[in-house]
LOGULUM-123650 format. One line per 2 residues: number of its first residue (from 1); for each residue x negated, y, z of C-alpha. Coordinates in Angstrom, 2 decimals. Last residue first. Layout:
N
NUM> X Y Z  ...
# end
This chain:
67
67> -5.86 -23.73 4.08  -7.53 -23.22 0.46
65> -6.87 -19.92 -1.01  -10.24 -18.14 -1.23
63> -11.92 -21.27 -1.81  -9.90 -22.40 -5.12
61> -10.25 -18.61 -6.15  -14.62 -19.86 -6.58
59> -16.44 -17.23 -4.16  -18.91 -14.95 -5.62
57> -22.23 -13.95 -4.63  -23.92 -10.54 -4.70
55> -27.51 -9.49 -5.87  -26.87 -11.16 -9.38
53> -27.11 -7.96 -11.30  -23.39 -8.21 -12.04
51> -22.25 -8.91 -8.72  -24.19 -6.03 -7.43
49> -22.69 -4.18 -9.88  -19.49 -4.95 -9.15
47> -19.75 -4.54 -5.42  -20.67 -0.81 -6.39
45> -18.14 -0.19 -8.54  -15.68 -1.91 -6.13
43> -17.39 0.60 -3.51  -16.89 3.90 -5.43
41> -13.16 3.48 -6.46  -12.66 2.75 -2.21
39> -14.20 5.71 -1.59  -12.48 7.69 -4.67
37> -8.95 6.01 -3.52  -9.96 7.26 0.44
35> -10.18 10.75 -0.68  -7.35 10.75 -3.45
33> -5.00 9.89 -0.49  -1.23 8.37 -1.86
31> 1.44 9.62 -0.06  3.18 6.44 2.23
29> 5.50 8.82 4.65  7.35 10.09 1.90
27> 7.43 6.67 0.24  8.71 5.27 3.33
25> 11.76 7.83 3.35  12.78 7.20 0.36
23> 12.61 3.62 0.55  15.18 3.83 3.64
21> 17.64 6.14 1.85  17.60 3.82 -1.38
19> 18.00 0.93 0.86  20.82 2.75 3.29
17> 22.74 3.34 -0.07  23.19 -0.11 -1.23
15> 24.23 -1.12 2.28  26.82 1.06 2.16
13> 26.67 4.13 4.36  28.20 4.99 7.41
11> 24.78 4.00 9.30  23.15 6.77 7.57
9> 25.67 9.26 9.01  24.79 8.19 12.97
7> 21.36 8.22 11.52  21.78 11.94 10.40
5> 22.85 12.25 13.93  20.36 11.14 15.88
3> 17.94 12.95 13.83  19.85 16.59 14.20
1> 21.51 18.38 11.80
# end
């Protein structure tokens, strides 16, 4: 079956159904890398201890979400 046609199916569907469809498809396309996680794992360890030793500044949540 062809993609124009599966979407010609897809459109038959209730409402109901085309969300479940369409989530399935985005979570196939939205896999989860472990080699960007352990980067990012690696730097918010590293900005925390920074923080912790004083070599890194925070900024007070009112800042962050004024404007």
């Amino acid at each position: 079956m062809s993609g124009k046609e599966i979407l010609e199916q897809a459109l038959k569907l209730r409402s109901e159904e085309r969300f479940f469809l369409i989530e399935g498809l985005l979570r196939s396309l939205d896999k989860p890398d472990r080699e960007i996680d352990e980067i990012w794992a690696k730097e918010a360890e590293r900005r925390l201890k920074a923080y912790r030793e004083g070599r890194l500044e925070g900024i007070p949540l009112e800042e962050v979400f004024k404007d």
